[in-house]
Each structure stands twice: as C-alpha cells, then as structure tokens.
N, CA, C and O atoms as a GROMACS GRO file, in nm:
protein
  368
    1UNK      N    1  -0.369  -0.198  -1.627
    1UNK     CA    2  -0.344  -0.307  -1.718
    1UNK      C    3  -0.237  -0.398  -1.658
    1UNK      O    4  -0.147  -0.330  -1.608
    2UNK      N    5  -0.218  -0.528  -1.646
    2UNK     CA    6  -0.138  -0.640  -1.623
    2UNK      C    7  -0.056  -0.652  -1.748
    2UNK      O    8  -0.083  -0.593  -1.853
    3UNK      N    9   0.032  -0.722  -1.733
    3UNK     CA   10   0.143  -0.778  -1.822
    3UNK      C   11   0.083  -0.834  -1.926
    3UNK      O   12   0.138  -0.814  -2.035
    4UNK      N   13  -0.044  -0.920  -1.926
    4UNK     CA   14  -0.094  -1.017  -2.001
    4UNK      C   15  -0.144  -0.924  -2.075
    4UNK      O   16  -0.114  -0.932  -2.194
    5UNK      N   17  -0.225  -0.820  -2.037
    5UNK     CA   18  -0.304  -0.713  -2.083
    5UNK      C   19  -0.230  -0.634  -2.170
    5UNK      O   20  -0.277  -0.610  -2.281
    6UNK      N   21  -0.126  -0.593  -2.138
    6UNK     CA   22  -0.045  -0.476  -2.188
    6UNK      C   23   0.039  -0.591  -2.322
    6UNK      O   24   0.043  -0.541  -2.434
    7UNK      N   25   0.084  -0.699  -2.310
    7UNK     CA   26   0.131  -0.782  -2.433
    7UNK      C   27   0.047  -0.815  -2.550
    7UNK      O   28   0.090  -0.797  -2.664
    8UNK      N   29  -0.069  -0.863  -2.528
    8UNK     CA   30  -0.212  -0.836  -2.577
    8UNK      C   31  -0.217  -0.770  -2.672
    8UNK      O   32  -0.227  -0.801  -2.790
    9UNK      N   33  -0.209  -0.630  -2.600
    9UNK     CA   34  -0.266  -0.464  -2.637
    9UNK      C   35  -0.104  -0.432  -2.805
    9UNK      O   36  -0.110  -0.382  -2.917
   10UNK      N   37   0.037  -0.510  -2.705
   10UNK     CA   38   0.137  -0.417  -2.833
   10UNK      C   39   0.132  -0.543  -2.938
   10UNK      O   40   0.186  -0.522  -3.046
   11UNK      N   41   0.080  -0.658  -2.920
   11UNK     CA   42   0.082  -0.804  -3.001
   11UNK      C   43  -0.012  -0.691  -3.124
   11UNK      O   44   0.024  -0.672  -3.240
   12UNK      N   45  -0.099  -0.647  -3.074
   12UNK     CA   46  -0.213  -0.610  -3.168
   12UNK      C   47  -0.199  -0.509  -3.238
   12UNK      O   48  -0.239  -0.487  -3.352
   13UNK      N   49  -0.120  -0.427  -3.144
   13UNK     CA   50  -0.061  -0.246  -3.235
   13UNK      C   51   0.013  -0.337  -3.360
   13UNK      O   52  -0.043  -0.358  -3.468
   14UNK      N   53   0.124  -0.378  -3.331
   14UNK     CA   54   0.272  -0.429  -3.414
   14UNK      C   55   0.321  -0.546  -3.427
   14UNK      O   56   0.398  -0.582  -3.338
   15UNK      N   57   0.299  -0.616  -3.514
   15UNK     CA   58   0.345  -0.772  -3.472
   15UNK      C   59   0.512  -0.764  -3.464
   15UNK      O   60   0.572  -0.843  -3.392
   16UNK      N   61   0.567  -0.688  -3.524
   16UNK     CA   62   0.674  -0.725  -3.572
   16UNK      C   63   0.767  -0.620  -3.462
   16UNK      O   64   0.882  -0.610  -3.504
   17UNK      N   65   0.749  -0.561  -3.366
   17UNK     CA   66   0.788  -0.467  -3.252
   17UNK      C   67   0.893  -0.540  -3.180
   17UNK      O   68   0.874  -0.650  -3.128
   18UNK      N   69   1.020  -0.466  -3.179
   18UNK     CA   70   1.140  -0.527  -3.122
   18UNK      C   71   1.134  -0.511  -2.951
   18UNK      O   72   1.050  -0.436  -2.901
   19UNK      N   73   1.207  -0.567  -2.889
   19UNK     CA   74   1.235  -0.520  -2.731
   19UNK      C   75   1.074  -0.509  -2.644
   19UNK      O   76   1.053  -0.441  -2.544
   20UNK      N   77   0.988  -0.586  -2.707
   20UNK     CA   78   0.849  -0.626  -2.651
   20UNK      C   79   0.856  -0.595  -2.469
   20UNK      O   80   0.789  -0.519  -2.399
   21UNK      N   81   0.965  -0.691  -2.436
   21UNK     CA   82   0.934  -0.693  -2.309
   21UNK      C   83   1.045  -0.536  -2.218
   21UNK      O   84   1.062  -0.524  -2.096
   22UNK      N   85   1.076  -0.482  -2.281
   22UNK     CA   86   1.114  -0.311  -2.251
   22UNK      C   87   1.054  -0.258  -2.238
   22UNK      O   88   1.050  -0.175  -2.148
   23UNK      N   89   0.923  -0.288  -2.374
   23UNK     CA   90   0.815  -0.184  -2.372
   23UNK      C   91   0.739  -0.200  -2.246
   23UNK      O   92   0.706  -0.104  -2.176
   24UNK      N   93   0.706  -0.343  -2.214
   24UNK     CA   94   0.629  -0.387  -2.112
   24UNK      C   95   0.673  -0.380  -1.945
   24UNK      O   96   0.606  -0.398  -1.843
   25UNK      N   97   0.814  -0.346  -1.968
   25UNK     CA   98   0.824  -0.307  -1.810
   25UNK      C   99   0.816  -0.161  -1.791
   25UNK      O  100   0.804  -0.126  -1.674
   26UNK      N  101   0.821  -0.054  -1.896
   26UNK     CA  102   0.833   0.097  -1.883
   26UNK      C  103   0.674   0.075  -1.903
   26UNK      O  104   0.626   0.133  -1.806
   27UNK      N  105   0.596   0.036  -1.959
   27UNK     CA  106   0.440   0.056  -1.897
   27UNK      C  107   0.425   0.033  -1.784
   27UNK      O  108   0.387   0.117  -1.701
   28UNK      N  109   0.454  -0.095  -1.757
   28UNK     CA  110   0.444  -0.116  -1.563
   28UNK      C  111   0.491  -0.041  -1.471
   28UNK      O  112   0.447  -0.010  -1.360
   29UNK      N  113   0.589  -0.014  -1.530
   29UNK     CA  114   0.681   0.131  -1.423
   29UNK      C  115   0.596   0.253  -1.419
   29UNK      O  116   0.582   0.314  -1.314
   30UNK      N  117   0.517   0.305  -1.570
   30UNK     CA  118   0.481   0.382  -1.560
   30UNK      C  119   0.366   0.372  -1.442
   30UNK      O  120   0.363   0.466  -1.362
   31UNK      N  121   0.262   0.254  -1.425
   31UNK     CA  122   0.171   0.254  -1.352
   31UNK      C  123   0.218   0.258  -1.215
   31UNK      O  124   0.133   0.287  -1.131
   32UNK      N  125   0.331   0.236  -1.178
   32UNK     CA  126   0.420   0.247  -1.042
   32UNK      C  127   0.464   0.390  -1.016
   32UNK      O  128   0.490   0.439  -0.906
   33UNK      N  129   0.469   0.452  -1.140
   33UNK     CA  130   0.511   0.639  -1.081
   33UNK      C  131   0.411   0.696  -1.107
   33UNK      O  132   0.443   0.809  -1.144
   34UNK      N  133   0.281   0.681  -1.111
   34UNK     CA  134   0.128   0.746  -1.107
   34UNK      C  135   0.060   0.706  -0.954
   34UNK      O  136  -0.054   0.710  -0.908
   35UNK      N  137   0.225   0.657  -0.890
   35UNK     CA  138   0.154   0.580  -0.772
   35UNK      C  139   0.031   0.457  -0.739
   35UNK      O  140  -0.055   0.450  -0.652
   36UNK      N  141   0.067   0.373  -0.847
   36UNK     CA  142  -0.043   0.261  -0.760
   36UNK      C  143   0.051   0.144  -0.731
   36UNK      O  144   0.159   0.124  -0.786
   37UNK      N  145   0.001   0.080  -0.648
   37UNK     CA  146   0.075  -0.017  -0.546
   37UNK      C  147  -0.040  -0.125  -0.607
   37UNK      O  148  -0.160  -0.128  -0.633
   38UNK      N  149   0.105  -0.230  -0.612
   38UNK     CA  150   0.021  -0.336  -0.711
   38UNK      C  151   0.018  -0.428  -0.613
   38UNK      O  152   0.110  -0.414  -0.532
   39UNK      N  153  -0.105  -0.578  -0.577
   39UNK     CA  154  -0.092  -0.630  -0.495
   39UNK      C  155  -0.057  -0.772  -0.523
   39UNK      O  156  -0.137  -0.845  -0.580
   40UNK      N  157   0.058  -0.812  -0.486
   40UNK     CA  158   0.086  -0.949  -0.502
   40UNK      C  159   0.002  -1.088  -0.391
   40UNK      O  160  -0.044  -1.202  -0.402
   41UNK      N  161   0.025  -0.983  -0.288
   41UNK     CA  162  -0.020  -1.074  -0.186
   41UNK      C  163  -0.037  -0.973  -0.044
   41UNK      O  164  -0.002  -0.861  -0.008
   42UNK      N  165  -0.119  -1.095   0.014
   42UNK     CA  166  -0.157  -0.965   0.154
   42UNK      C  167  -0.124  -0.884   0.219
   42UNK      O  168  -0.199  -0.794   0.259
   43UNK      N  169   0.003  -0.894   0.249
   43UNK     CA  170   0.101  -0.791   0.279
   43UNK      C  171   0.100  -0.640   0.216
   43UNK      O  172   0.102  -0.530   0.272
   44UNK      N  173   0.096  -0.678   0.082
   44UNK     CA  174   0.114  -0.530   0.022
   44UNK      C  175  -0.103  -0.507   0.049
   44UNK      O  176  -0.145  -0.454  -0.054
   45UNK      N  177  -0.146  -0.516   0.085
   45UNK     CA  178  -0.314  -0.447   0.111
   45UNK      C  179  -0.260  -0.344   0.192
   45UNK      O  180  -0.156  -0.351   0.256
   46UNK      N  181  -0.340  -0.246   0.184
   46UNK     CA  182  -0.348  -0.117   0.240
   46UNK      C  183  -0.333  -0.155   0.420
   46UNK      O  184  -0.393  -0.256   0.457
   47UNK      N  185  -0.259  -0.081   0.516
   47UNK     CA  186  -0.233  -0.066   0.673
   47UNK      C  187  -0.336   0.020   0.730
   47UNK      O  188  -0.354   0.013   0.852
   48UNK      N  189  -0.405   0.099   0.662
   48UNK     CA  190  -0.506   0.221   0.679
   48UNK      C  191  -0.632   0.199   0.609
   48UNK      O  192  -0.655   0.174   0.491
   49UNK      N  193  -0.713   0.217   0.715
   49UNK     CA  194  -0.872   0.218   0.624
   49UNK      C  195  -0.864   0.381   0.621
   49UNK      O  196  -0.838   0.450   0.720
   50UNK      N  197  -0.896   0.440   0.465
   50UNK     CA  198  -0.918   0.492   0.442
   50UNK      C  199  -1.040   0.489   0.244
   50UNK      O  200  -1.097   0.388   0.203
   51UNK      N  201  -1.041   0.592   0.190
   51UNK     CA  202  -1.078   0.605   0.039
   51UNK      C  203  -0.971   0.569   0.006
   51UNK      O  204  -0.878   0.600   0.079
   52UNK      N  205  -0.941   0.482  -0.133
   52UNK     CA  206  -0.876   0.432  -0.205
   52UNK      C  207  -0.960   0.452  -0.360
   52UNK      O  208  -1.082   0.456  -0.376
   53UNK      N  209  -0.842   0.464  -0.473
   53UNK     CA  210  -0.886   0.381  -0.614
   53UNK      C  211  -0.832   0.242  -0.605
   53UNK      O  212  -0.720   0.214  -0.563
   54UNK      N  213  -0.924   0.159  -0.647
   54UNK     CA  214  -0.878   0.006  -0.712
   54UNK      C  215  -0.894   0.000  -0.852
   54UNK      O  216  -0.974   0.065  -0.919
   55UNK      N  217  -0.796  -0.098  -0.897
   55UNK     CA  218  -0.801  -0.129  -1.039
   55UNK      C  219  -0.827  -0.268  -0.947
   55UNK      O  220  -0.775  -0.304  -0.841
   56UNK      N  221  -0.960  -0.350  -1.056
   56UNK     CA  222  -1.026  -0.447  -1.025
   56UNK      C  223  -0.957  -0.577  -1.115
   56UNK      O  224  -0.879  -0.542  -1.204
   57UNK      N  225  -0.974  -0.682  -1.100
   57UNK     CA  226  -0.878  -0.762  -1.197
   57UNK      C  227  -0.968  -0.806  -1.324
   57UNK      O  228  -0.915  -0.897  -1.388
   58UNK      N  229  -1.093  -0.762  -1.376
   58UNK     CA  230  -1.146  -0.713  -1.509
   58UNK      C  231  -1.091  -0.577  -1.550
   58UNK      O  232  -1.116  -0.534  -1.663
   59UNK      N  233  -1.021  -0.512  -1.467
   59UNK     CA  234  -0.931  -0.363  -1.529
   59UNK      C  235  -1.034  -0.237  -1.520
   59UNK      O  236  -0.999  -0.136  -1.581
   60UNK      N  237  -1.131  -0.233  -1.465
   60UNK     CA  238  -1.237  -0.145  -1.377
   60UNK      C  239  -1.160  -0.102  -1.268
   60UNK      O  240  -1.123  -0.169  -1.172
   61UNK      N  241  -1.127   0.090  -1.307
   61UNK     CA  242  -1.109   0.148  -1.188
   61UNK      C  243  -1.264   0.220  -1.114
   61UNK      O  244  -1.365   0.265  -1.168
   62UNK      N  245  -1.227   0.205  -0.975
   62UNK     CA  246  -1.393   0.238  -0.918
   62UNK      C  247  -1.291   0.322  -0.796
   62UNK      O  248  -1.170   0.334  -0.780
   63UNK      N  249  -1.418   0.373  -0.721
   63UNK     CA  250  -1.317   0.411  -0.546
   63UNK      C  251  -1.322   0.336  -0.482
   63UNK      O  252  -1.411   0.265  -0.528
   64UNK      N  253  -1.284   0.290  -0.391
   64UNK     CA  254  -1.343   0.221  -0.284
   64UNK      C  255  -1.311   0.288  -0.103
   64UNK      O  256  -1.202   0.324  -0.058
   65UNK      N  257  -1.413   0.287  -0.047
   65UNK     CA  258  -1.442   0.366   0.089
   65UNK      C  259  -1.405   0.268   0.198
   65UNK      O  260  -1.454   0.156   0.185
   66UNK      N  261  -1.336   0.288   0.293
   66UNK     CA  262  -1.293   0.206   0.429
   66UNK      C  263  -1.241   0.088   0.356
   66UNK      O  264  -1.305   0.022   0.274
   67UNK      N  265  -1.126   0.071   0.392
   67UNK     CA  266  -1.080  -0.058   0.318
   67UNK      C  267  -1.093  -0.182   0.455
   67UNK      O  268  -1.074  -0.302   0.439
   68UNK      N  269  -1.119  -0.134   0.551
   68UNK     CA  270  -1.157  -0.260   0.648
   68UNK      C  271  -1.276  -0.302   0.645
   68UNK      O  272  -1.295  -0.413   0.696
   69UNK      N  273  -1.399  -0.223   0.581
   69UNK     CA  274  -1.526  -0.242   0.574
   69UNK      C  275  -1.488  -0.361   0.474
   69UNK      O  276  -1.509  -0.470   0.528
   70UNK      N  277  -1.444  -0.372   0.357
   70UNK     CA  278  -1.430  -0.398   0.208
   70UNK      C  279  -1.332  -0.500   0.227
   70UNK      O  280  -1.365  -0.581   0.140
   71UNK      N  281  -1.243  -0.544   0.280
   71UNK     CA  282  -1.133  -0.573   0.313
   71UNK      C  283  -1.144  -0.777   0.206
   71UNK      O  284  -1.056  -0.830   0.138
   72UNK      N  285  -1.258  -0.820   0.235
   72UNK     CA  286  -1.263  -0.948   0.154
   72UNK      C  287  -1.283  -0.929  -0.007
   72UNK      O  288  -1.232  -0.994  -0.098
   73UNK      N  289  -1.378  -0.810  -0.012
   73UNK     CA  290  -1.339  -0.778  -0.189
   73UNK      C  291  -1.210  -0.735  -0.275
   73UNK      O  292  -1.174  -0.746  -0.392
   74UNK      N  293  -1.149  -0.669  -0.136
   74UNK     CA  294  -0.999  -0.623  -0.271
   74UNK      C  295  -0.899  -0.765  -0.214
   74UNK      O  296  -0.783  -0.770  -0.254
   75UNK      N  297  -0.940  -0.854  -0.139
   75UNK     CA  298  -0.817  -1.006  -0.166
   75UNK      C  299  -0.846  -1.031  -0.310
   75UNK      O  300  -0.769  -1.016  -0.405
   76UNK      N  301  -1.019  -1.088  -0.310
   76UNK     CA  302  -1.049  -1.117  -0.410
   76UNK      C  303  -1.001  -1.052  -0.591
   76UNK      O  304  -0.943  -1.104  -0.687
   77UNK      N  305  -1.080  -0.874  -0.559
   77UNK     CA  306  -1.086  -0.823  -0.693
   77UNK      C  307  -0.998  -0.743  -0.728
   77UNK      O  308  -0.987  -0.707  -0.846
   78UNK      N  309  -0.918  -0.701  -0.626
   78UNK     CA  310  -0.827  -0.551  -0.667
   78UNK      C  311  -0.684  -0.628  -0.671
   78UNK      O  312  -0.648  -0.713  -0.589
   79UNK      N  313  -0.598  -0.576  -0.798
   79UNK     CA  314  -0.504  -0.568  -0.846
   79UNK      C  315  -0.429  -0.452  -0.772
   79UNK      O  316  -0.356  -0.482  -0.677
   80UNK      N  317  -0.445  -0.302  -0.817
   80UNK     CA  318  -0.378  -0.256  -0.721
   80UNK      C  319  -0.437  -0.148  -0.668
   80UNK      O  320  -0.559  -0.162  -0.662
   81UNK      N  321  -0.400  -0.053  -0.630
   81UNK     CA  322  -0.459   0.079  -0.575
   81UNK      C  323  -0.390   0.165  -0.538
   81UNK      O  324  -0.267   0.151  -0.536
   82UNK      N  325  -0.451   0.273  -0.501
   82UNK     CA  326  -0.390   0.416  -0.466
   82UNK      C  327  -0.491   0.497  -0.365
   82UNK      O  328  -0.613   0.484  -0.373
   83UNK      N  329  -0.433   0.575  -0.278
   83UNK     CA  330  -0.469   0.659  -0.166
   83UNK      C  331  -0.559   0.734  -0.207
   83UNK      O  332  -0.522   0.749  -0.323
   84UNK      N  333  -0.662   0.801  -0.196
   84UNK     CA  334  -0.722   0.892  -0.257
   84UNK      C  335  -0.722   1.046  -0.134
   84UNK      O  336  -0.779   1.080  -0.030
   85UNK      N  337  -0.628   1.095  -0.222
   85UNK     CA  338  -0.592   1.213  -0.119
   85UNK      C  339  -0.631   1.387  -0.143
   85UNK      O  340  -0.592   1.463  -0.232
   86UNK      N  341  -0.703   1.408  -0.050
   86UNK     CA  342  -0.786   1.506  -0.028
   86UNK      C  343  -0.703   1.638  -0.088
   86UNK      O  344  -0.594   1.679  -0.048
   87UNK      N  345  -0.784   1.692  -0.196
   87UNK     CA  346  -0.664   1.814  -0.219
   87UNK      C  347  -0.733   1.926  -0.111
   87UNK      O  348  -0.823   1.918  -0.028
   88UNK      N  349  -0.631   2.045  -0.162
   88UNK     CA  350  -0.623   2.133  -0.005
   88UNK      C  351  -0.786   2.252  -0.117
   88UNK      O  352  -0.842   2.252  -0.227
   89UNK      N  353  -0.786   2.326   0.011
   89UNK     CA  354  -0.930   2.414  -0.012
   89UNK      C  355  -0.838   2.519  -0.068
   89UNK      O  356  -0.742   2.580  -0.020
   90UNK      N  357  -0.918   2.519  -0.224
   90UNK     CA  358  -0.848   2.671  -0.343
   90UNK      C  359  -0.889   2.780  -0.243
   90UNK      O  360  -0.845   2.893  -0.264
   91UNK      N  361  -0.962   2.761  -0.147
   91UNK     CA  362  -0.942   2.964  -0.115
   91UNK      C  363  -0.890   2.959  -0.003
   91UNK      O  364  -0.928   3.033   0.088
   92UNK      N  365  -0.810   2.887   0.009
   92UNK     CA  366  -0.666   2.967   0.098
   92UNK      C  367  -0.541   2.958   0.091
   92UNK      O  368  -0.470   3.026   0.166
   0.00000   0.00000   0.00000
C-alpha cells in the first residue's frame, strides 16, 4: 500500500482519528521491516537478476523471475520489492 492508499484506507476506518500521519508512517515502516525496498527511482532497482516479489503500482503482489529479463516492466509497474530467498532443505 502507498501513502495515498493507506490515508484512503484510515479516512474510511475513522474520520475523526488523531495523529493520521503517525499512523501512516508506522505502516510504511512496517512495510520497510518485512523487508521491501520501495522504489523511488532507478537507482534503488534491484543490482542482481535474480526471483523477486513486486508490489505492482495497482497494489498486485506477483513474483517476478530475472529482473534483467523484466527490467522495463518494474521502471514502469513495480513500487517495491523483495528478494525471494530460497529457504534451506528441512532434512538436514
């Protein structure tokens, strides 16, 4: 969710909700310590082609595979993303 999204969302819970924009940076934070890297601009795009999640800027999380293959769709659609990292094999 974006700022616009998430103001939206508490406009609609509570009209009358104090410290609005508190609430709205401890949501954003929260999406920052679940690890996703939000993209402002090109710089912050992924250094590694690898699997990734994107949050799309309709708010659709999908995976996305090789980010150099893909590399013109997440300028365009992805907001932010995260690594998608291989957990280890349960039998050992």
């Amino acid at each position: 969710m974006d700022k616009k999204q998430i103001i939206a969302y508490l406009n609609f819970l509570r009209d009358d909700l104090t410290n609005k924009d508190e609430i709205i940076d401890y949501c954003i934070n929260q999406l920052e310590k679940d690890n996703w890297i939000k993209i402002y601009k090109d710089a912050d795009l992924p250094k590694e082609s690898s699997q990734y999640w994107i949050r799309q800027s309709d708010g659709l999380i999908q995976t996305m595979k090789e980010y150099e293959e893909n590399k013109k769709y997440w300028i365009v659609n992805a907001t932010h993303y995260q690594p998608i990292i291989k957990p280890n094999d349960p039998t050992n």
